[in-house]
C-alpha positions as CSV (number, residue, x, y, z in Angstrom):
1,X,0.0,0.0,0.0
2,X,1.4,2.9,-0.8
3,X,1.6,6.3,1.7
4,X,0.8,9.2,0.4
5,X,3.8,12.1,0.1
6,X,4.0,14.9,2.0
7,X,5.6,17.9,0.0
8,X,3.7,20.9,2.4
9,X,6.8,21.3,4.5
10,X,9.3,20.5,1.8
11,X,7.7,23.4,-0.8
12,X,7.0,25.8,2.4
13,X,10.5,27.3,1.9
14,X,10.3,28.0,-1.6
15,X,6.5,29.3,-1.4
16,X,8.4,31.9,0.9
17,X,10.9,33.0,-1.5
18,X,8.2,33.4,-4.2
19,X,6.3,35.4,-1.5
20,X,9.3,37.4,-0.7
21,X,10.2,38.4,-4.0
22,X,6.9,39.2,-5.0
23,X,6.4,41.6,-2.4
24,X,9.8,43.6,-2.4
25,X,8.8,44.0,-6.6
26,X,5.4,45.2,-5.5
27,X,6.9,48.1,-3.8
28,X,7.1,51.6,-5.7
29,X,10.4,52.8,-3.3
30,X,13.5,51.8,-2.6
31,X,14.2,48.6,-1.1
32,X,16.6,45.4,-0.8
33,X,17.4,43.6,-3.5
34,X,15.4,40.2,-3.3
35,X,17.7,38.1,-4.0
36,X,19.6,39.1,-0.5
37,X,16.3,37.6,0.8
38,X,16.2,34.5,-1.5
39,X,20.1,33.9,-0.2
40,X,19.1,34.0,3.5
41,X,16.4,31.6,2.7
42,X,18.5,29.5,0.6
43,X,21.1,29.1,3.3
44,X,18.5,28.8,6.1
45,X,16.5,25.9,5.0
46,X,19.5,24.0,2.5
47,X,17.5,25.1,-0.5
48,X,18.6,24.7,-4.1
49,X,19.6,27.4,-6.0
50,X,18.7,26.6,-9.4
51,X,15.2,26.1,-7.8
52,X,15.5,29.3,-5.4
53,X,16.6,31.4,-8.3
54,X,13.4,30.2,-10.7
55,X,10.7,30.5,-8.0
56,X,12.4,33.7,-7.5
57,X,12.5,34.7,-10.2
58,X,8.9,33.5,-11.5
59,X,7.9,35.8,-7.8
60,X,9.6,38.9,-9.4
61,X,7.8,38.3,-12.6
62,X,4.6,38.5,-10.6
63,X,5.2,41.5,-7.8
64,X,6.0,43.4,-11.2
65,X,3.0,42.7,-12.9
66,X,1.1,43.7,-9.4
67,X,3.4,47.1,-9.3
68,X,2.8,47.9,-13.3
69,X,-0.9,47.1,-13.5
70,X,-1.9,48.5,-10.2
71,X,0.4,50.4,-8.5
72,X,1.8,52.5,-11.0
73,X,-1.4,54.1,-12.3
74,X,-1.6,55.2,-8.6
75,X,1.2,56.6,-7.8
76,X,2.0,58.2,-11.0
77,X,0.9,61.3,-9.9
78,X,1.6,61.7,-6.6
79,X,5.4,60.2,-5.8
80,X,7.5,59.6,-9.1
81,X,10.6,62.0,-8.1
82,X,11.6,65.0,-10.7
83,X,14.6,63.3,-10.9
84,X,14.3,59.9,-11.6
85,X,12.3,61.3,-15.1
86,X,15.4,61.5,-16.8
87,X,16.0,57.3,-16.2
88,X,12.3,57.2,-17.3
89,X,12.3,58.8,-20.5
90,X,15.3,57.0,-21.1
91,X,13.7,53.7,-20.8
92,X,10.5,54.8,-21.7
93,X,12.3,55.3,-25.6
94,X,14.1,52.1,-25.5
95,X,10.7,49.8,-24.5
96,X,8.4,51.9,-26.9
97,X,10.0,50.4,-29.9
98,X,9.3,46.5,-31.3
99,X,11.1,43.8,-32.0
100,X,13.9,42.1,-30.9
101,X,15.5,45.4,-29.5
102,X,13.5,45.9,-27.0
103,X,13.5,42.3,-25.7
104,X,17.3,42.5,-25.6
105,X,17.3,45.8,-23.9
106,X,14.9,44.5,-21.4
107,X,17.2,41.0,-20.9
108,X,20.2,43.5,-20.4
109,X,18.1,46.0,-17.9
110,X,17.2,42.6,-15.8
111,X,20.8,41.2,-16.2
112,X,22.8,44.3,-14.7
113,X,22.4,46.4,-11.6
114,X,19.9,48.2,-12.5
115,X,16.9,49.1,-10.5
116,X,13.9,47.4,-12.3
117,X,11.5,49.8,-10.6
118,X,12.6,52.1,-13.6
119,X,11.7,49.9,-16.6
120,X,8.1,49.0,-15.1
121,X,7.6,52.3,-14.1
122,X,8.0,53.0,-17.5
123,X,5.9,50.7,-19.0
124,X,3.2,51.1,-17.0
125,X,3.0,54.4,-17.9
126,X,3.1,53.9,-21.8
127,X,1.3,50.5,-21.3
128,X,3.5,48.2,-22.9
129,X,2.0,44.8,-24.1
130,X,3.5,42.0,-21.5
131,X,4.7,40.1,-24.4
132,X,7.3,42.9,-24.8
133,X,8.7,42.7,-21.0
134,X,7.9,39.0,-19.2
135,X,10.0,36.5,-20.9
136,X,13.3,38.8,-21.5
137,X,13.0,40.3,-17.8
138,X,12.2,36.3,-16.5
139,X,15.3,35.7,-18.4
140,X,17.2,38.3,-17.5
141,X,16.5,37.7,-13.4
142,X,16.8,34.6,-13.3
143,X,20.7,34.5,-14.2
144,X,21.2,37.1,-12.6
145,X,19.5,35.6,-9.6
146,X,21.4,32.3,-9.6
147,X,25.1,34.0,-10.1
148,X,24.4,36.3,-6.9
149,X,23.1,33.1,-5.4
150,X,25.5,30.8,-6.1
151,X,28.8,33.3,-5.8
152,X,27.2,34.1,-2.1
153,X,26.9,30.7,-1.1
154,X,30.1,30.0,-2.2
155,X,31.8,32.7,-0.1
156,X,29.3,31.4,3.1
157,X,30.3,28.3,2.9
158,X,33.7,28.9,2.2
159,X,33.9,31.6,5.0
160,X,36.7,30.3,7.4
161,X,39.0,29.1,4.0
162,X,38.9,32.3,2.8
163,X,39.7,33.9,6.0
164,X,42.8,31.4,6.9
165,X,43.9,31.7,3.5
166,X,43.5,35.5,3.0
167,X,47.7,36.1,3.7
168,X,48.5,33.9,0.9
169,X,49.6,35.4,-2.3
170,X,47.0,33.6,-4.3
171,X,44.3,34.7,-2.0
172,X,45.1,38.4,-2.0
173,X,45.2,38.3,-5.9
174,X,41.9,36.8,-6.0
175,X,40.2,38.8,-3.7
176,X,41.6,42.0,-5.1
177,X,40.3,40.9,-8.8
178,X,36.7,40.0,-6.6
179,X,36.6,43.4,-5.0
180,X,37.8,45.1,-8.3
181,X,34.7,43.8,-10.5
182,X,32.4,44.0,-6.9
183,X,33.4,47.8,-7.4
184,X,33.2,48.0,-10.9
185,X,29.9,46.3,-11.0
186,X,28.4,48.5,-8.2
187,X,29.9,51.9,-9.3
188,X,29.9,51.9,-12.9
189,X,26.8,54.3,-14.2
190,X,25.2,51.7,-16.1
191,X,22.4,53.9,-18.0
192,X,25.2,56.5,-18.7
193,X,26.8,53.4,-20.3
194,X,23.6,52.2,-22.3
195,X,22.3,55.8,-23.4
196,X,25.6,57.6,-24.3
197,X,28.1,54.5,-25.1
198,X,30.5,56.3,-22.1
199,X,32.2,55.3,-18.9
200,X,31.5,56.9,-15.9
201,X,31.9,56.3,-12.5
202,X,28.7,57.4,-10.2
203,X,30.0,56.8,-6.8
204,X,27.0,58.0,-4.9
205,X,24.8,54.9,-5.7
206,X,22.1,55.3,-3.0
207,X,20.5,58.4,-5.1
């Protein structure tokens, strides 16, 4: 006779990540990145990250959705800042066009460190058909998801290596490569890159 499975507590985990990350996509302001949250509850309950990163993933797909269908046509009046206009008429340009070009700007918008808020914002606004924005933003998340998830469980887990090994030679070459592209990726003005084709360092990155 067979027993019957019980998968409640096994897919309770992973029904909070899509929870989590489709709550901090709902929200209009700034917040934490969700994959810091999908990492915590990766580590917490031994979760997969291929899986963590596509229910993630499929939860940012659907707190954006939320945000750009409800949210936006509430708040469009009353808290978009004067100067995040300038990053919405930028993306506003680049998602009004067809094609293939605007899925591959939208994969590249999900892929780097940009905020998303910006390219939903925008297509709220000009009410951009979904077909346009879910796949190449599902896309872009998810591997950008699973490298943040998998390069921080790599340093959590090999924590105490690092540490003993930090004096060594090889070490301090490979965490000063780590901390030049950490910088690089954090500080480089990405939409200066994409609009004007030039490099510039924006080193205030909380405005």
């Amino acid at each position: 006779m067979k027993t019957p499975l019980h998968v409640g507590p096994v897919m309770i985990p992973y029904l909070l990540v899509f929870i989590g990350s489709l709550a901090v996509d709902c929200i209009p302001v700034f917040a934490p990145p969700a994959w810091m949250l999908m990492l915590f509850l990766m580590m917490k309950f031994q979760l997969q990250a291929p899986l963590v990163a596509v229910v993630g993933a499929l939860g940012s797909v659907a707190g954006r959705m939320i945000y750009m269908t409800y949210i936006v046509p509430w708040i469009k009046d009353k808290t978009i800042a004067r100067d995040k206009k300038e990053d919405l008429e930028f993306v506003g340009k680049k998602i009004s066009q067809k094609g293939p070009a605007t899925l591959f700007f939208v994969f590249l918008y999900s892929v780097l460190p940009l905020s998303t808020t910006a390219l939903f914002t925008a297509a709220g606004l000009a009410k951009v058909k979904r077909r346009y924005l879910i796949p190449a933003f599902f896309l872009g998340k998810l591997i950008s998801d699973y490298v943040l998830l998998f390069s921080g469980k790599y340093v959590v887990d090999h924590f105490d290596e690092i540490f003993k090994e930090s004096l060594s030679p090889k070490s301090i070459l490979i965490m000063a490569a780590a901390l030049f592209f950490v910088l690089i990726f954090l500080f480089l003005d990405w939409r200066t890159l994409l609009q004007e084709r030039k490099v510039k360092i924006k080193w205030n990155i909380w405005k």
